[in-house]
C-alpha positions as CSV (number, residue, x, y, z in Angstrom):
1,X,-0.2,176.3,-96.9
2,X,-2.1,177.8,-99.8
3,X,-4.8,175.1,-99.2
4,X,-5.0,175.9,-95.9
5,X,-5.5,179.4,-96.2
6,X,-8.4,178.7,-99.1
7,X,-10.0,176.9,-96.9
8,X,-9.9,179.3,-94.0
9,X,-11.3,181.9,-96.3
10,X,-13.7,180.0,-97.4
11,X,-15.1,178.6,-93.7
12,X,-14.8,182.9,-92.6
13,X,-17.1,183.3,-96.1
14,X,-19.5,180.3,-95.2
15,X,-19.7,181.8,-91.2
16,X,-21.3,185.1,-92.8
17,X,-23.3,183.9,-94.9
18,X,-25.0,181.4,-92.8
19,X,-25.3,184.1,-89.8
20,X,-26.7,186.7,-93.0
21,X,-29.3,184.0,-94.2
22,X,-30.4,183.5,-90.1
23,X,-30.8,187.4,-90.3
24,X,-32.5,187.3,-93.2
25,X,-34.8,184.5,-92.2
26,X,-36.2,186.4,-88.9
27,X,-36.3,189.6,-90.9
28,X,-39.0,187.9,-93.3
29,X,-40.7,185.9,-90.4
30,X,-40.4,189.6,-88.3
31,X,-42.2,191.5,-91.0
32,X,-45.0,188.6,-91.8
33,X,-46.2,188.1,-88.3
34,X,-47.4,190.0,-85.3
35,X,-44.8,190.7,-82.5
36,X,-46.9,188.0,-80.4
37,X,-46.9,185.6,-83.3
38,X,-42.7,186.0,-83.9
39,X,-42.5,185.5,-80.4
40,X,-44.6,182.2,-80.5
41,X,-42.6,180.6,-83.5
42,X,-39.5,181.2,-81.2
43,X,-40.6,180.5,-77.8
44,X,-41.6,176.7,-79.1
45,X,-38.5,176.4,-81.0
46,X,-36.0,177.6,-78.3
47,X,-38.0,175.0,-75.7
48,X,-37.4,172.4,-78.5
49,X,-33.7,172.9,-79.0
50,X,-32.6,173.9,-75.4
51,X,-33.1,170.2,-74.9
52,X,-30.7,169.4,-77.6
53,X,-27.4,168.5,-75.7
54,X,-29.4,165.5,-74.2
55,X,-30.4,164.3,-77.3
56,X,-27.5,164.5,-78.6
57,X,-25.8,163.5,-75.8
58,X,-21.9,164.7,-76.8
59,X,-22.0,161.8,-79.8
60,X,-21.8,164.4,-82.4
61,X,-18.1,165.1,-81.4
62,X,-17.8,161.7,-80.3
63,X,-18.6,160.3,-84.3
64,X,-15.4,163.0,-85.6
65,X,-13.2,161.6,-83.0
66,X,-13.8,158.1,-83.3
67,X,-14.1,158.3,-87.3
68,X,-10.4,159.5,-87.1
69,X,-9.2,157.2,-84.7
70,X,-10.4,154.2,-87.1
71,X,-9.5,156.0,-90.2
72,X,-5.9,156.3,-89.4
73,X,-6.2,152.7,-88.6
74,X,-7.7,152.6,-91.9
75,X,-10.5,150.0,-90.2
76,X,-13.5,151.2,-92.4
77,X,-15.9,148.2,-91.2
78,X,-15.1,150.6,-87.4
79,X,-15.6,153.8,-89.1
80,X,-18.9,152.8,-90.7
81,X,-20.2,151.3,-87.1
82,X,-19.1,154.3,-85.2
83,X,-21.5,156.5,-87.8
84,X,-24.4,154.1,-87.7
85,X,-24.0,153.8,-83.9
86,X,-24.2,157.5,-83.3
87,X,-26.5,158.2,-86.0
88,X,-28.9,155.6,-84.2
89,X,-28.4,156.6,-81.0
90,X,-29.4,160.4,-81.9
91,X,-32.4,159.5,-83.7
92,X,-34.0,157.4,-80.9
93,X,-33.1,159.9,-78.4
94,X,-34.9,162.3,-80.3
95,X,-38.0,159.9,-80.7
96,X,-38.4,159.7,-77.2
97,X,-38.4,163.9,-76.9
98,X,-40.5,164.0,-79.4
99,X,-42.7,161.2,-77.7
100,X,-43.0,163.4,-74.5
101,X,-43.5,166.4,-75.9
102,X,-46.5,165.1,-78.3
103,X,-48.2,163.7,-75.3
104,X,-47.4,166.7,-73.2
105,X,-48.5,169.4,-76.1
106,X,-51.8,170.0,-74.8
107,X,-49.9,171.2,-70.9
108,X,-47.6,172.9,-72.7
109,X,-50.1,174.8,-75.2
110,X,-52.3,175.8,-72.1
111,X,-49.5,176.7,-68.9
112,X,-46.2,177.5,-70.7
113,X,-46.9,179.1,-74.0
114,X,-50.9,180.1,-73.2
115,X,-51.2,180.0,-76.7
116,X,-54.1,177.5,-78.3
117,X,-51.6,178.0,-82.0
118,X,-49.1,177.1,-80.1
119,X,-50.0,173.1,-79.9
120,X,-50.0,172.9,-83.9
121,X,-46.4,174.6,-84.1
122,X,-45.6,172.5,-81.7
123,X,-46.3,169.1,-83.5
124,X,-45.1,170.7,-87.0
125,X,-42.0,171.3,-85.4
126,X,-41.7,168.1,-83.6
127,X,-41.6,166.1,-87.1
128,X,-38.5,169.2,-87.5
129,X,-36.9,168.1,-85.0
130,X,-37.2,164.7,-85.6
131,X,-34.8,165.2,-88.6
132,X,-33.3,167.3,-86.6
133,X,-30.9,164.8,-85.5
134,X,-29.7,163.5,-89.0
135,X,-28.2,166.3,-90.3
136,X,-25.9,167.0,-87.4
137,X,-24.9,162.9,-88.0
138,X,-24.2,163.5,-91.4
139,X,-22.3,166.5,-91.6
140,X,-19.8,165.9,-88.7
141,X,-19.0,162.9,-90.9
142,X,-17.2,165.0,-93.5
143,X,-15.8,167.2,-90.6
144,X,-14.2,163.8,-89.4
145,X,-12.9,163.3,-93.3
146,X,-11.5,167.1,-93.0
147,X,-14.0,168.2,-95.7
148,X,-14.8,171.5,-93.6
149,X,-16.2,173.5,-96.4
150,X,-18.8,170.4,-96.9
151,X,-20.0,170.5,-93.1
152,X,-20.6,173.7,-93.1
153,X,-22.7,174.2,-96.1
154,X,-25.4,171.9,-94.2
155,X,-25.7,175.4,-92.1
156,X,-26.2,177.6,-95.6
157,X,-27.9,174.7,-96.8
158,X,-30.6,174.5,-94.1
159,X,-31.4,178.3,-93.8
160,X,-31.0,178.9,-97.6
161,X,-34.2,176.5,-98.2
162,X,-36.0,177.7,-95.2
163,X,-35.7,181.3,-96.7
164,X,-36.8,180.0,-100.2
165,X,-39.7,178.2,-98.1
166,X,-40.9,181.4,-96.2
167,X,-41.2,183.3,-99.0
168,X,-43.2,181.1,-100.6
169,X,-45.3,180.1,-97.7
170,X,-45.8,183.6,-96.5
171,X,-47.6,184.5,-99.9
172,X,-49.5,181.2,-100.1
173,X,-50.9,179.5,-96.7
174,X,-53.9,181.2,-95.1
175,X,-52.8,180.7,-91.8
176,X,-48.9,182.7,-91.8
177,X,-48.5,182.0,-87.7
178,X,-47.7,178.4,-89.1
179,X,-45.2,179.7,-92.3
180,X,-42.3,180.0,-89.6
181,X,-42.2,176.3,-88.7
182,X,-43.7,174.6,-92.2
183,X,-40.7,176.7,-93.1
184,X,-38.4,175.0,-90.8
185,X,-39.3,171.7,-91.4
186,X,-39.5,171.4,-95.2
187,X,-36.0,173.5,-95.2
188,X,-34.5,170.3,-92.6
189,X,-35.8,167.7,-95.0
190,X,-34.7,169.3,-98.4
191,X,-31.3,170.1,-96.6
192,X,-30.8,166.1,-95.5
193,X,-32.0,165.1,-98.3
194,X,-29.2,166.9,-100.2
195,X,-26.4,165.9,-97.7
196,X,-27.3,162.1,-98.2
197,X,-26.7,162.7,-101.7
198,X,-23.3,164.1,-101.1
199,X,-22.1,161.1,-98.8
200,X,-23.1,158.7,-101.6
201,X,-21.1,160.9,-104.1
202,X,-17.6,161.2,-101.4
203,X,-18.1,158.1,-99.7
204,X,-19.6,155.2,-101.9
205,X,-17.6,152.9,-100.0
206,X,-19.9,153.1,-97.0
207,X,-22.5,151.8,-98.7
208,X,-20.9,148.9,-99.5
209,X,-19.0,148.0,-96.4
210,X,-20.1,146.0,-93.3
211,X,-20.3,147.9,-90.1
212,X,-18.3,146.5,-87.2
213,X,-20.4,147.5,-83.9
214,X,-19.0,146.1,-80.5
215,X,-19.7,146.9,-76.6
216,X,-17.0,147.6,-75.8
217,X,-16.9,151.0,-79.1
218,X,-20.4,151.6,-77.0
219,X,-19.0,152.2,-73.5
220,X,-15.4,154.1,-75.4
221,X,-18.4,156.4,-77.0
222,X,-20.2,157.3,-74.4
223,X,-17.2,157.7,-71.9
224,X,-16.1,160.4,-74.2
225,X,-19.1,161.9,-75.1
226,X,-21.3,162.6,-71.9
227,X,-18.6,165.0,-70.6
228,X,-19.2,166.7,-74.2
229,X,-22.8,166.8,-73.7
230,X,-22.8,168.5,-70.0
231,X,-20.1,171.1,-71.4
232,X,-22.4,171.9,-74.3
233,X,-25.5,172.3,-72.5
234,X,-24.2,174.8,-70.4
235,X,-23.6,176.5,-73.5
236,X,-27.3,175.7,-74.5
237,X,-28.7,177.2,-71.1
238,X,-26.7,180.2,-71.8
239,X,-28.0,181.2,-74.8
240,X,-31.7,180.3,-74.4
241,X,-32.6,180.4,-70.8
242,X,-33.4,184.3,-71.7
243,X,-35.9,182.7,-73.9
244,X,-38.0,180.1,-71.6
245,X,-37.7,182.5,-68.9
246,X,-39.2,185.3,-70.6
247,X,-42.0,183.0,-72.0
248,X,-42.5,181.6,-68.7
249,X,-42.8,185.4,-67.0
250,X,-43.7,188.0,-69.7
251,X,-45.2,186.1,-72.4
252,X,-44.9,185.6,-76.2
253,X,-45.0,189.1,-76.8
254,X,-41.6,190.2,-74.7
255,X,-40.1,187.0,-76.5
256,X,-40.8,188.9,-79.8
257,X,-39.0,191.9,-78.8
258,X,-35.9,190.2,-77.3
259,X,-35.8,187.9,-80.3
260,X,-35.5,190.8,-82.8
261,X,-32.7,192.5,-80.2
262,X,-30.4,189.8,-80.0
263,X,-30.0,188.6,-83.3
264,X,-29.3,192.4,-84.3
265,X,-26.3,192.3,-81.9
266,X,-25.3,188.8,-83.4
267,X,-24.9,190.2,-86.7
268,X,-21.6,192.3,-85.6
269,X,-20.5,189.2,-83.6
270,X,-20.2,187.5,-86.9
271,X,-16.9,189.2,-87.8
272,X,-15.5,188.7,-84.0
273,X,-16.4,184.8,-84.3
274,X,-14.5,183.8,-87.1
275,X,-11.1,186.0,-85.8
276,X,-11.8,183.7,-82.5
277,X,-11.9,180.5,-84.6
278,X,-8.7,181.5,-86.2
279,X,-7.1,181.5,-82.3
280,X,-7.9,178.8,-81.1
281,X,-5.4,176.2,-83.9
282,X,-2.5,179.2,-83.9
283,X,-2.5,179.4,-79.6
284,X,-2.9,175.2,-79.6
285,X,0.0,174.9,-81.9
286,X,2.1,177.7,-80.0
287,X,1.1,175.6,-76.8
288,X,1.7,172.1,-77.9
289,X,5.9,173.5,-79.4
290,X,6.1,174.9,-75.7
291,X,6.2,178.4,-77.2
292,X,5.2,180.2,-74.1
293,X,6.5,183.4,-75.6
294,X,4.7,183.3,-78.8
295,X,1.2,183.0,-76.8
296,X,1.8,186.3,-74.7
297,X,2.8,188.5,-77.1
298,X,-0.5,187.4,-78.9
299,X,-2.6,188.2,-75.7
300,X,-0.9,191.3,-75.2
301,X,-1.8,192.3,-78.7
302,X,-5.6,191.3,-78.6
303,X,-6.0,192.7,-75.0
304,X,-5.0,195.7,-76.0
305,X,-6.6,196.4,-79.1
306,X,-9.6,194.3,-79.2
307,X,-11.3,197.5,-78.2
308,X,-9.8,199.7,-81.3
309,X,-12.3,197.3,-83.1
310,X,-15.6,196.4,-80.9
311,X,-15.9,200.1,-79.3
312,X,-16.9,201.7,-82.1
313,X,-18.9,198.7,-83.3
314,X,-20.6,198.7,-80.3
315,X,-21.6,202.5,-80.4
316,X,-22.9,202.8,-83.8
317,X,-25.6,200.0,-83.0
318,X,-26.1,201.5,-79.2
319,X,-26.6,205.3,-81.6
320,X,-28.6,203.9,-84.2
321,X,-30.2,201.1,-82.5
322,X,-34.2,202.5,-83.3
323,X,-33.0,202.9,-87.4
324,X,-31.4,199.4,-87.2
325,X,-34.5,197.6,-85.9
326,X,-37.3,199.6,-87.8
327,X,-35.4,199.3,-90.5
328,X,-35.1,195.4,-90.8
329,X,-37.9,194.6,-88.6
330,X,-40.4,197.0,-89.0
331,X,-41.9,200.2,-86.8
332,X,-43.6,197.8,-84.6
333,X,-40.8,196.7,-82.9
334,X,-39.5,199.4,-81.6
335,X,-39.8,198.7,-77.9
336,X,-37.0,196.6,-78.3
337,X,-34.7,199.7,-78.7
338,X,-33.3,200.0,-75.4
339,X,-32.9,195.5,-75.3
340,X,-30.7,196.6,-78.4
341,X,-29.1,199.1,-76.6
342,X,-28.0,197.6,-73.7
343,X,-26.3,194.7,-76.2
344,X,-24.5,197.5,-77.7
345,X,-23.0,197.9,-74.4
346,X,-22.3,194.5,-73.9
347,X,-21.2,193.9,-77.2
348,X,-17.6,194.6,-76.6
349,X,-17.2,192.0,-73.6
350,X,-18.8,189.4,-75.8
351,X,-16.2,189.4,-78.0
352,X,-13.7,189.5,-74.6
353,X,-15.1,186.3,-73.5
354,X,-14.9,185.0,-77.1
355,X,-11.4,185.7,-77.7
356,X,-10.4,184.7,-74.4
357,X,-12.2,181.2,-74.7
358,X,-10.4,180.4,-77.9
359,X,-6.9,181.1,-76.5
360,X,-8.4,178.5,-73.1
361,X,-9.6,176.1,-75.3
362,X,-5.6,176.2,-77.6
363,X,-3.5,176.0,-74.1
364,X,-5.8,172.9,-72.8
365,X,-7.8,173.7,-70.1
366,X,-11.1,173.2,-70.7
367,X,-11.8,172.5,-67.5
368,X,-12.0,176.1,-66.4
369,X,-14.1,177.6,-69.7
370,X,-16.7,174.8,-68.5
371,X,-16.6,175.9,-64.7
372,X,-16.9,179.9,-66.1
373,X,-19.2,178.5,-68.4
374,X,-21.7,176.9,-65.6
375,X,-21.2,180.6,-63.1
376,X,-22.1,182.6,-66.4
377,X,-25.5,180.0,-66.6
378,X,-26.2,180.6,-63.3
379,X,-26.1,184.2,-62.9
380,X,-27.8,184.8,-66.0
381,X,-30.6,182.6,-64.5
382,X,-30.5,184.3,-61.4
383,X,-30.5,188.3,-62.7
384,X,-33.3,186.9,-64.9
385,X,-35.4,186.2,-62.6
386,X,-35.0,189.4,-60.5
387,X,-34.9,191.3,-63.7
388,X,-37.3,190.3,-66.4
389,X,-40.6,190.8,-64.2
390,X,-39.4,194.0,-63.7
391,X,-37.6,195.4,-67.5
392,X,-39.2,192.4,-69.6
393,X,-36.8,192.2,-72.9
394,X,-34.8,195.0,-72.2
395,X,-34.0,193.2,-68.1
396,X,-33.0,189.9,-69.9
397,X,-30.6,191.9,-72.2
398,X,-29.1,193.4,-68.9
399,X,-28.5,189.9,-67.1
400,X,-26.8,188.7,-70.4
401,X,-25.0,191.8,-70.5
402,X,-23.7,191.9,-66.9
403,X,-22.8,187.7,-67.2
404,X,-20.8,188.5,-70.1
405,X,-19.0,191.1,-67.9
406,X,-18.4,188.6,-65.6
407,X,-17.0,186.0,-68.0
408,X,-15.1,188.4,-69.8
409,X,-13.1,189.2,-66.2
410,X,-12.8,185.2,-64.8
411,X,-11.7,184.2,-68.4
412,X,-8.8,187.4,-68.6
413,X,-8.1,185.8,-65.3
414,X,-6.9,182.9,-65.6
415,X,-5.3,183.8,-69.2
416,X,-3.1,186.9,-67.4
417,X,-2.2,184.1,-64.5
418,X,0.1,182.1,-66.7
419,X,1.1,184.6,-69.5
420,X,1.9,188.1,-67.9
421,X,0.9,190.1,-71.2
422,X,1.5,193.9,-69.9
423,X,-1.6,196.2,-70.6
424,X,-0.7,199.3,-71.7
425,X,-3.3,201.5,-70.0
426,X,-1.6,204.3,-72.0
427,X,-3.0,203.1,-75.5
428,X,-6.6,202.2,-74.1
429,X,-6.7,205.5,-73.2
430,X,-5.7,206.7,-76.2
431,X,-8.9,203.9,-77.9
432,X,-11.4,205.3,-75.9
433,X,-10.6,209.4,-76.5
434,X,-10.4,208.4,-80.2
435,X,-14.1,206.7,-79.2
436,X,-15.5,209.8,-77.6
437,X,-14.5,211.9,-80.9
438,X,-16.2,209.1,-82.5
439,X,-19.7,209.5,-80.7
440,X,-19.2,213.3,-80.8
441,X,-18.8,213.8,-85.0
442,X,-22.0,211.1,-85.0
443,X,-24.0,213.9,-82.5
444,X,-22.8,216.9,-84.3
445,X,-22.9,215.1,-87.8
446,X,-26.8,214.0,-86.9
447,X,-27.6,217.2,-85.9
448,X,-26.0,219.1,-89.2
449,X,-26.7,216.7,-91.9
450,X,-30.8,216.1,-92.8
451,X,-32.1,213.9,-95.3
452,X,-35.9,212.9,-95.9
453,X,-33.9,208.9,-95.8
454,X,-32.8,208.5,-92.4
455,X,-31.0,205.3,-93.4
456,X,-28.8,207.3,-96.1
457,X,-28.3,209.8,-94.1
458,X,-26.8,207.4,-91.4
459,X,-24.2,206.1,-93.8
460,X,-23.7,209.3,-94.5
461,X,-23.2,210.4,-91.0
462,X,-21.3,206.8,-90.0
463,X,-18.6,207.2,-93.0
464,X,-17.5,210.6,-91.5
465,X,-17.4,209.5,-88.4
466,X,-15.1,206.2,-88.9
467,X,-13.3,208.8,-90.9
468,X,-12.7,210.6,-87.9
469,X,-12.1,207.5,-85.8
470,X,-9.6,206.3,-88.0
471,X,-7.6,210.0,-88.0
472,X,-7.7,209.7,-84.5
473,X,-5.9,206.6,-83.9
474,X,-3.1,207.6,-86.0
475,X,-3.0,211.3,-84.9
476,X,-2.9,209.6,-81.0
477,X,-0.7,207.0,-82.0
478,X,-2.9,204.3,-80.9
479,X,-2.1,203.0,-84.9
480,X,0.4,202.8,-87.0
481,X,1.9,200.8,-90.1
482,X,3.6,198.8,-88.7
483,X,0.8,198.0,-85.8
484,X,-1.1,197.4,-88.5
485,X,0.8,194.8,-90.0
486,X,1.2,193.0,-86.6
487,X,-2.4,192.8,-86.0
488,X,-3.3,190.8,-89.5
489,X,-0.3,188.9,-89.2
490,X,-1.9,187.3,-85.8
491,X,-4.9,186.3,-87.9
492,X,-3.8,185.4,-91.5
C-alpha cells in the first residue's frame, strides 16, 4: 500500500510538472515572438498532431495490453514482437504523413497558413514528428512493465530539453520565428535518445531475445487497436479543431491570442486532472466488487462539492485574467482577455466533465463517453464556425465553453441514471453565496488596497479573499471537520 501511495504521489508531482514546463515553454516562445509568429509555430504544429490518432492508429494502447498479456505468459520472444510490430507500424505511418505533407508544403504554405515561414517550420517540424512516433513506443513499454514514474518522465523529459533548447536558441539563431520548432525537434531527439538508454539499462533482455511476429498477433492488434484510435481522435478533434479552424478563418494572428488563453485555463486544470485520475482505479474497483453503494456515495460527494473548489478557481482567473496574461505573456496579448475570460467561466464544467468521465470510464461503459465524446466534436465544430468569423479567439473560447456545458450535463446524465446520488441544492446554495462574498472582498479589497506592483497587490488582495471564502463555508456550514476528512479520504 505504501508503494502504491509513493507512486501516486509521485505520478500527481510528475502531472504538474510536465503541465508547468508546457507553461513555461509557451511563456518563453510567447515573449520571443510576435503574436503572428506564436500563432504560426502553433497553427503548423496543431495541423501536424491533430493527425496523430491515425498514425498511431490505437497501437500505443494496443503494445501495454499485449505486452501484459505475454508477460503473464512469461513468452518474451511475444512480448519483444508485439513492441517491434507496433514500433514499426507507427514509424511508417508516420513516414507516409510526413511524405504527404513534404510534398503538399508549398499548398499548405500558400492557402492554409498564408505564411511563406510557414513552409520551413513545416519541414523542421516534419523531421519532429518523424520521431515523433518513437517515443510514444518506447515509453508505453515501461507503462506495460508497471514502471509508471518511468513513462511519464518521457513527458518532463521532452519539454525539459525543449525549454533548455529555447533559451538557447532564442539568444543565438538570427531567425527566432524558427527557435519554436528547432526547439521541438532537438528536445524529441535528446528525449529518445535518453529513453533508449533506459530500456537497455531495465530491459537488457530485449536485446538479446528473438522476436516472435505472427499474422495472426497482426490481425489480434489491430482488432483491438482501431476502436482505440477512432475514440482517441475524437478526443484529438476536440481539443484542436479550435486551432485549424481559427487558422483556416482568422489567421495566425487570432491563433496567437487563443493559444496564450487556453493554456492559461489549463494551468488550474492541472490540479482537477490528477484528482480525476485518482477516480477512475477507486470507482473501477468499487464496480468490479459489485459495490454499488460505495460508487454513489462518492458521486454524491463530488457533485456536491466539486464547486466548493472550481468556483472560486474559476473567478480569480475570470477577475484577474488581464494581470495573468500580461504578466506571463507580455502587454501585447492582451486581446486575449475576454478568450481567458470566458474559460474562467467554463472552467468549472471542465472539470464536471472530467470527473464525470473518470467515474464512466471505472463502471465500464465506454461506449457512452465516446458517443458524448463525438456530440461534444461536433458541436464545437459547428458553434465554431458560426462563431469565430464573428468573436475570433474569444468566439472559439465560447463554443468550447458551451460544449463543455453540454458534456458536463449528458455525462451527469447517464452517471445520476444508475446511481441516484441526491443533490443537496441546500449546500450549493450555501457554495455559491460563500462565492459571491468571494468576488465582493476581491472588488472592495481592489478598490481599497493600491500598490505600484499590481501582481503583489493581487496576492495581496487574493489571500484575503480565500480568507473570506474559507470563513464562509464554515460559518454557512457548507464545511466542516469532519466534511473535510471525507473529502481527502475519497482521494488518498
Amino acid at each position: 500500500m505504501k508503494k502504491i501511495t509513493k507512486t501516486a504521489v509521485s505520478l500527481f508531482v510528475l502531472i504538474v510538472l510536465v503541465g508547468i514546463l508546457s507553461y513555461l515553454v509557451r511563456m518563453v516562445f510567447a515573449r520571443n515572438l510576435s503574436i503572428e509568429e506564436y500563432g504560426l509555430f502553433y497553427a503548423v504544429l496543431t495541423f501536424l498532431l491533430f493527425f496523430v490518432p491515425f498514425r498511431d492508429l490505437g497501437l500505443s494502447e494496443a503494445i501495454v495490453y499485449f505486452i501484459s498479456k505475454y508477460l503473464t505468459k512469461k513468452d518474451l520472444p511475444s512480448v519483444k514482437g508485439v513492441m517491434i510490430l507496433g514500433g514499426v507500424i507507427q514509424f511508417l505511418m508516420g513516414l507516409l504523413f510526413v511524405s504527404i505533407f513534404y510534398l503538399l508544403r508549398n499548398f499548405l504554405a500558400i492557402n492554409y497558413f498564408k505564411n511563406p515561414v510557414s513552409e520551413t517550420i513545416l519541414v523542421i517540424l516534419l523531421v519532429y514528428y518523424s520521431f515523433h512516433s518513437i517515443l510514444p513506443a518506447i515509453s508505453y513499454i515501461f507503462l506495460a512493465h508497471e514502471k509508471l514514474v518511468k513513462f511519464k518522465l518521457s513527458d518532463l523529459f521532452n519539454y525539459g530539453f525543449i525549454l533548455v533548447f529555447s533559451l538557447v536558441l532564442f539568444n543565438t539563431l538570427e531567425n527566432k520565428a524558427l527557435a519554436p520548432a528547432y526547439s521541438y525537434l532537438l528536445g524529441q531527439i535528446v528525449a529518445v535518445v535518453m529513453f533508449v538508454i533506459f530500456l537497455f539499462i531495465d530491459f537488457k533482455w530485449l536485446f538479446k531475445e528473438s522476436a516472435k511476429v505472427s499474422k495472426s498477433l497482426v490481425k489480434e492488434m489491430f482488432i483491438y487497436s482501431l476502436p482505440i484510435m477512432f475514440s482517441t481522435a475524437g478526443m484529438v478533434v476536440l481539443s484542436y479543431s479550435d486551432i485549424i479552424l481559427l487558422t483556416l478563418l482568422k489567421g495566425t494572428e487570432v491563433v496567437g491570442l487563443y493559444s496564450v488563453a487556453y493554456p492559461s485555463i489549463n494551468v488550474i486544470l492541472l490540479f482537477i486532472l490528477p484528482l480525476a485520475s485518482i477516480l477512475f482505479p477507486r470507482i473501477s474497483k468499487l464496480h468490479h466488487i459489485g459495490d454499488k453503494n460505495g460508487i454513489t456515495r462518492i458521486v454524491y460527494y463530488i457533485y456536491n462539492y466539486f464547486l466548493m473548489l472550481c468556483l472560486p478557481l474559476g473567478l480569480m482567473f475570470f477577475f484577474y485574467s488581464d494581470i495573468i496574461i500580461t504578466t506571463l505573456f507580455g502587454a501585447k496579448y492582451i486581446l486575449a482577455t475576454n478568450a481567458l475570460r470566458v474559460f474562467s467561466i467554463a472552467f468549472v464544467f471542465m472539470a464536471l466533465r472530467e470527473f464525470n468521465f473518470a467515474i464512466i470510464a471505472g463502471i465500464g461503459k465506454p461506449k457512452e463517453r465516446s458517443k458524448i465524446l463525438y456530440i461534444g466534436v461536433g458541436a464545437n465544430i459547428l458553434l465554431d464556425l458560426l462563431l469565430i468569423p464573428l468573436y475570433g479567439a474569444t468566439g472559439a473560447a465560447l463554443g468550447t465553453g458551451i460544449c463543455c456545458v453540454l458534456m458536463a450535463i449528458l455525462s451527469s446524465k447517464i452517471i445520476l441514471k444508475d446511481y441516484k446520488a441526491k443533490i443537496d441544492y441546500l449546500l450549493q446554495a450555501r457554495i455559491v453565496l460563500s462565492s459571491i462574498a468571494f468576488s465582493g472582498v476581491i472588488f472592495l479589497a481592489k478598490y481599497l488596497i493600491s500598490f505600484s506592483n499590481p501582481i503583489f497587490e493581487a496576492i495581496l488582495v487574493l489571500f484575503i479573499s480565500i480568507l473570506s471564502y474559507v470563513g464562509c463555508l464554515f460559518l454557512f456550514n457548507a464545511l466542516n471537520k469532519e466534511k473535510m476528512i471525507i473529502i481527502k479520504n475519497i482521494f488518498f
